[in-house]
C-alpha positions, 0 to 999 in steps of 0.5 A: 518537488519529490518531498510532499507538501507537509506542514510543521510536525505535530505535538507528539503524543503520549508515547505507551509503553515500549513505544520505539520512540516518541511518535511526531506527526506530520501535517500533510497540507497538499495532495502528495500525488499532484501537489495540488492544495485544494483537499476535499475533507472527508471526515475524522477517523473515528479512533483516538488511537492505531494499535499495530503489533503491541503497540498503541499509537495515539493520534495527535490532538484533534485527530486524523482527517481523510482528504480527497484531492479536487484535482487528481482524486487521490485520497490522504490523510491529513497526519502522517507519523514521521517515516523514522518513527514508523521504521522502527515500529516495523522493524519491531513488529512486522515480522510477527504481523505478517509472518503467515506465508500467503498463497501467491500462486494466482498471481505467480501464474499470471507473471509466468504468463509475461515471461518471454521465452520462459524467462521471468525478468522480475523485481517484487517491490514489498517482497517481505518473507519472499512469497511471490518470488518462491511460488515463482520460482516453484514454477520454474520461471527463469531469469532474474528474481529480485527484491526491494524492501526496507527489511531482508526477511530470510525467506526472501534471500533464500529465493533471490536470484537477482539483487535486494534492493534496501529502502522504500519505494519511495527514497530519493537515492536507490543504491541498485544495479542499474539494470532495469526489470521487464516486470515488476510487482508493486502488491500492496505497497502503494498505500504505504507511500509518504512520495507518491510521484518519487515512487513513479519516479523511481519505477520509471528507472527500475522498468526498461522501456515497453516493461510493465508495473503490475499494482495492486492496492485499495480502491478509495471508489469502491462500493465499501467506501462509498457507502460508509464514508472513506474515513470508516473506511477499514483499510484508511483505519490502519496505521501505515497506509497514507494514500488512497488510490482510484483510476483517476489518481493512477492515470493522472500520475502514471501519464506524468512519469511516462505510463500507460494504463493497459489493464484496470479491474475491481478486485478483492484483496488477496488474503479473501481470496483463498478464504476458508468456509469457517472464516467467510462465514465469520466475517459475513456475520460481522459485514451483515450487523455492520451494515445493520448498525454502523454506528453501534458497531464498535460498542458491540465489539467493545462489549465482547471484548474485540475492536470495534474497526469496520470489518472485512467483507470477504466478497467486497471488492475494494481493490484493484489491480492494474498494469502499467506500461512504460512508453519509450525513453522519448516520451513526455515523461515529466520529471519531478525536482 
């Protein structure tokens, strides 16, 4: 089935001030990647609230768990805020949250690299103000340059050449052309998903045959994860990641949709990889008394004023990349309904 296993939304909580609307929650009960009921509980998220933008979000009554999948190792929350809350919540705010254009110019020479015969047949799903497509295109890559998103950003529309496709990744009906991408770039987007196998399902068709999905996302088996829990975890700590992704996860669901894994590897996230000197410095002072005092973390940073969520080791990799092949149409993809 593409819906995930959810059980019967969850009392709202108390809505803040300026909320869009009053939050519900949804009550994930099986694995939204393989269906599988057996979740291994991790842990409660330590908060009793997500802050996004200027808004406050606080967690249904008994709080939020982190699950891991017995079967494929997928790691989910066990509460989701409806999906028509959280739009409007970004629509609201995600403008302003990631209106910092990031250097993408790493990852731009890596695509130009896949072009055949300079020309770059490329969809970026999550291509917000249109970073990847600019420095692509800064290269002088020719061919499509496509969109997929759930806001039109104007940066982004001024460096289309090639369609926008409007929804998320993982909608059940993508109104798009019909012709399938040779490359598409899947950067930090698939921790966001509420229907992890739609979104395969979806990528199956939006790639042509022997054409590739580049990802990059958290690595729920990394070093930071592990050796604090997943549910300290700081990227499990934000409010609009859901699903949690190691080489297991991806392998099994990629098989089923007709992937191939041809690349896998630890990495940082992009942001730290162009970290400033000052910055690193900030952030190892803040990583070296976390893990001198976890669990007094949070009251230190309450008593200056900040919170106290696990922070950003700029060397951690706890991410990785990889790349997935399609195989022919006549593989043993399987189809979900």
């Amino acid at each position: 089935m593409n819906e995930p296993r959810l059980g019967p939304a969850v009392a709202p909580g108390a809505a803040a001030p300026g909320e869009p609307s009053s939050v519900r929650w949804l009550a994930v009960e099986r694995c939204p990647a393989c269906d599988d009921p057996n979740g291994v509980p991790q842990g409660l998220i330590p908060e009793s609230a997500y802050a996004f933008g200027a808004e406050l979000v606080p967690f249904p009554e008994g709080g939020i768990a982190v699950a891991r999948c017995s079967a494929c190792g997928l790691a989910y929350k066990t509460r989701l805020p409806q999906p028509a809350y959280l739009s409007a919540v970004f629509e609201k705010y995600a403008p302003d949250k990631w209106r910092g254009r990031q250097d993408l110019a790493d990852e731009a020479a890596a695509l130009k690299g896949l072009a055949a015969g300079g020309e770059l047949d490329l969809l970026d799903v999550g291509a917000a103000d249109g970073a990847l497509l600019e420095a692509c295109a800064r290269l002088g890559t020719a061919g499509r340059r496509s969109a997929l998103d759930v806001m039109r950003y104007p940066g982004a529309e001024a460096q289309l050449r090639g369609e926008f496709i409007s929804g998320f990744l993982d909608s059940p009906m993508l109104e798009w052309s019909g012709r399938p991408y040779a490359v598409v770039a899947v950067y930090d987007v698939l921790e966001h998903l509420y229907r992890p196998r739609q979104a395969f399902q979806n990528l199956r068709a939006l790639v042509r045959p022997g054409g590739l999905v580049l990802i990059e996302t958290g690595n729920a088996e990394s070093d930071w994860p592990r050796r604090f829990g997943l549910h300290h975890w700081w990227y499990v700590r934000l409010f609009e990641h859901h699903v949690f992704w190691c080489l297991r996860a991806l392998e099994r669901i990629a098989a089923r949709h007709g992937f191939e894994i041809v690349l896998w590897e630890e990495a940082r996230h992009k942001s730290r990889r162009h970290a400033s000197f000052v910055g690193i410095g900030e952030k190892l002072l803040k990583a070296g008394l976390y893990r001198l005092v976890p669990d007094s973390y949070a009251d230190i940073a309450r008593w200056f004023g900040k919170r106290g969520n696990q922070p950003w080791h700029p060397f951690a990799k706890d991410h990785f990349r990889a790349c997935l092949r399609r195989t022919s149409p006549h593989g043993d993809a399987v189809v979900e309904t």
